[in-house]
N, C-alpha and C positions, 0 to 999 in steps of 0.2 A: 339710447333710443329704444322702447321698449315693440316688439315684432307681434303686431294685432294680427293672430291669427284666427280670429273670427273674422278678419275682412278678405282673410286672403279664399277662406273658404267658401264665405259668400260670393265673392267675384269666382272661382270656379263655379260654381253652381250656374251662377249665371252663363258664363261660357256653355257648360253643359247642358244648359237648356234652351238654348235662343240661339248657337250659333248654327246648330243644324237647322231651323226656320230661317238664319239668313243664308244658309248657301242655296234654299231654295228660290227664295227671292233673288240671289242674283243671277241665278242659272235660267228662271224663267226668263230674262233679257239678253242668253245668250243667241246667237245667230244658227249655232251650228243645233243638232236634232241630239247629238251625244256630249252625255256628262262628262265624260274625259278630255274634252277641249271646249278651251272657248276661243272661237273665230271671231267675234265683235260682238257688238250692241245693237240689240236689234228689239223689236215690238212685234215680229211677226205671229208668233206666239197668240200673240193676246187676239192675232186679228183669226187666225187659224181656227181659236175658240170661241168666236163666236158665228164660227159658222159650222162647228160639229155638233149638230141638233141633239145626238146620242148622249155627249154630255154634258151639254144644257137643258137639254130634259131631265135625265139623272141630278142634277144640281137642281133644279127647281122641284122636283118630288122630295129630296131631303131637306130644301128648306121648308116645304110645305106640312110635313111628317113632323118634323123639328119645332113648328110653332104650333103648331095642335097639340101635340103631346106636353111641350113644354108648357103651357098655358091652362092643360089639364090639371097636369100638375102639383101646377102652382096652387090651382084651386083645392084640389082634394091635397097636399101638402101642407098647406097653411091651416085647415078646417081637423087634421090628422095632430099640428103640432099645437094646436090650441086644445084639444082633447090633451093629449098628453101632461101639458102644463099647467093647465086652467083647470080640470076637472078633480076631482079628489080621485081618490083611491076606487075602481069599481070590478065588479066583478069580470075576467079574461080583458083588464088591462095590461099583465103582463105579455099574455099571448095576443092582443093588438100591437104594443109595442115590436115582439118579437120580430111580428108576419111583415110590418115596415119596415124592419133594419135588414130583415132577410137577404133583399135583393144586392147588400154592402159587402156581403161576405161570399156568396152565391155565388162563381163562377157562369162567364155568361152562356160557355156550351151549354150545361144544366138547365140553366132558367130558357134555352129557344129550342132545346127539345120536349121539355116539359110544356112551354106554353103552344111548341106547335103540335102535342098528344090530346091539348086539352081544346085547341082550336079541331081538331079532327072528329074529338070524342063530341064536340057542343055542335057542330057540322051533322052528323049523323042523328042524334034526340033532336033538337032544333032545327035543321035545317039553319041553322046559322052561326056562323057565316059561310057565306057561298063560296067556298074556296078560298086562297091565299090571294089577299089584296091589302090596298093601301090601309084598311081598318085595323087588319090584325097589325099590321106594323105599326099605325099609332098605337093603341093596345099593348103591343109588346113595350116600346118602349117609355109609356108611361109606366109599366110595370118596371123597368129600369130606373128612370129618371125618380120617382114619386119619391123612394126614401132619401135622397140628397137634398129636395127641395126641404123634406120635412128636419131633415137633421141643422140646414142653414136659419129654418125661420122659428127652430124650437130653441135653438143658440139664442136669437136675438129676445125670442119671450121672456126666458128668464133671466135677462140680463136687465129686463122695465122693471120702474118700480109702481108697484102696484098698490101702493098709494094714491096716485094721483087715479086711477081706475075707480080705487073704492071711495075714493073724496065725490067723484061727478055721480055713482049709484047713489050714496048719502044726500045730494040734492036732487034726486027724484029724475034721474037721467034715467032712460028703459039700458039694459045689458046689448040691446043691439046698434041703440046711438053711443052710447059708449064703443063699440066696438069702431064703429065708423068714423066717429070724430076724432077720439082720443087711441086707440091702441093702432088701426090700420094706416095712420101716418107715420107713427112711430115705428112701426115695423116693415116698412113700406121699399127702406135700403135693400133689405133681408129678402124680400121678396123680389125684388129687382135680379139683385144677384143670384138665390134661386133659380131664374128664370135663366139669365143665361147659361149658367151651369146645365140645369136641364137639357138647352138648346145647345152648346156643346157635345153633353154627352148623346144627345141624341144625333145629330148631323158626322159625328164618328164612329155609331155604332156602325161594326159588318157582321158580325159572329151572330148575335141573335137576328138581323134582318136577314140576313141567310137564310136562316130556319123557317120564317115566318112568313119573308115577303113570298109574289106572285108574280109571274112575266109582265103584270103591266106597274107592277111596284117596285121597281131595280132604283136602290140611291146611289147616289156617287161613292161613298166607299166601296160598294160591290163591284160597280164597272170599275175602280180603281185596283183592287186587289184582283181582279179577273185578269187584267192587264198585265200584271208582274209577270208574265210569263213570257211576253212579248220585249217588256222593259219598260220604264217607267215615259211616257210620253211628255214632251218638255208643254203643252197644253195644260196637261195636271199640274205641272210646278204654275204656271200662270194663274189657274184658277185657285189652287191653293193661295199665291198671294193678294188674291182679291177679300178672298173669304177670311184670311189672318188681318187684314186692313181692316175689312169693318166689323170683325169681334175684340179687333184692338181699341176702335172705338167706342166700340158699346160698355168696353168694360175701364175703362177711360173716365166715361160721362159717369159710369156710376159708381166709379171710386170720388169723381167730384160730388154726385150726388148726398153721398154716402161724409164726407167728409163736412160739407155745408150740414146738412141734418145734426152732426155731430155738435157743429159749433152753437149752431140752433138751440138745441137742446142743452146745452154747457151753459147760454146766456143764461136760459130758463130758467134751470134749478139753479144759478145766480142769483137769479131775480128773488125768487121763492124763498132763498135761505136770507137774501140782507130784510124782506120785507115778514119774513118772520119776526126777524131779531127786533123789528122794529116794535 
């Protein structure tokens, strides 16, 4: 019997990534306040967090930061990786390219002292912004999120085939109903996923919102990490399980999404390739 040790390593993998998320989950239903015993099954937790306003405010500013920025994004993301793909060779497209991947490699100390030097310096010529609030922090973190969104939706561009593109301009279709009808369904997975990505990376940043945010812009990772000094409060573990449930969903639906589009698209150029032959 031969010993598949690709599966043994994927199933560590998995161990290594998921079962620290489930001791969270099961610690959030303990009874007792410390991680080193559990006393029983209990809900208290969840009822405790919803009435510590400090961080369901914090939670509701990071979701709020998280879908601005992620939803920016996407926009200037998608508009970045169709430059990229679609456009011919033109002059400081390498140095476009570059100024997008920057933020990949970029350490995020770097990028939330530099973007809170340049929120200081545009503070003092402009008078804007008014000091550190919830804008700079969308801001910063679109300038984080922007190159992830654009690397997921420049993957899926060049993977279409751009045929059927140039078949609908050949019957007199304009480049922007083409865009609408034919390429933005088709790349529509990609930006989906973009999107959450972005809203992950955003709803975990602390290091750059550090730098940028303002006493009335504190997300949940900062009251979270402010905390460790205290210890981790078993309310964090409860609301971290909430928040892993419906990003477990969201990206769920759109591995379904994603997979239906597939098959979609597989009948298609089916279709295409027997009514060729025909």
């Amino acid at each position: 019997m031969k010993f598949h040790w690709s599966k043994l390593f994927l199933f560590l993998g998995y161990v290594f990534l998921y079962v620290p998320l489930l001791c969270i989950v099961v610690y959030s239903f303990n009874e007792s306040r410390y991680l080193a015993s559990w006393t029983g099954f209990s809900f208290k937790w969840y009822h405790t967090l919803l009435s510590n306003k400090m961080i369901l405010q914090a939670t509701w500013t990071s979701i709020k930061v998280a879908s601005i920025s992620a939803t920016v994004s996407v926009i200037l993301g998608t508009m970045s990786a169709i430059v990229i793909t679609r456009f011919g060779r033109f002059k400081g497209k390498s140095l476009f390219i570059g100024s997008i991947s920057s933020p990949l490699v970029m350490p995020e100390v770097i990028m939330g002292l530099s973007l809170l030097m340049l929120f200081v310096g545009m503070e003092k010529i402009f008078g804007w912004p008014n000091g550190r609030s919830l804008t700079t922090v969308v801001i910063a973190h679109i300038t984080l999120t922007l190159s992830y969104v654009t690397l997921v939706v420049q993957a899926r561009l060049q993977d279409l085939d751009k045929s059927i593109e140039e078949a609908a301009l050949d019957l007199g279709a304009s480049p922007l109903k083409v865009f609408f009808v034919i390429t933005l369904p088709m790349i529509a997975p990609a930006i989906i996923l973009g999107w959450l990505l972005a809203f992950a990376l955003s709803l975990d940043d602390v290091v750059i919102a550090s730098f940028v945010a303002g006493p009335g812009a504190t997300t949940l990772p900062m009251i979270i990490f402010s905390s460790l000094r205290f210890g981790i409060s078993p309310e964090i573990n409860a609301l971290a399980t909430i928040l892993m449930t419906a990003l477990s969903i969201g990206v769920i639906a759109t591995a379904i999404i994603i997979c239906k589009n597939n098959k979609q698209n597989g009948v298609k150029d089916e279709t295409l390739h027997h009514s060729s032959w025909k």
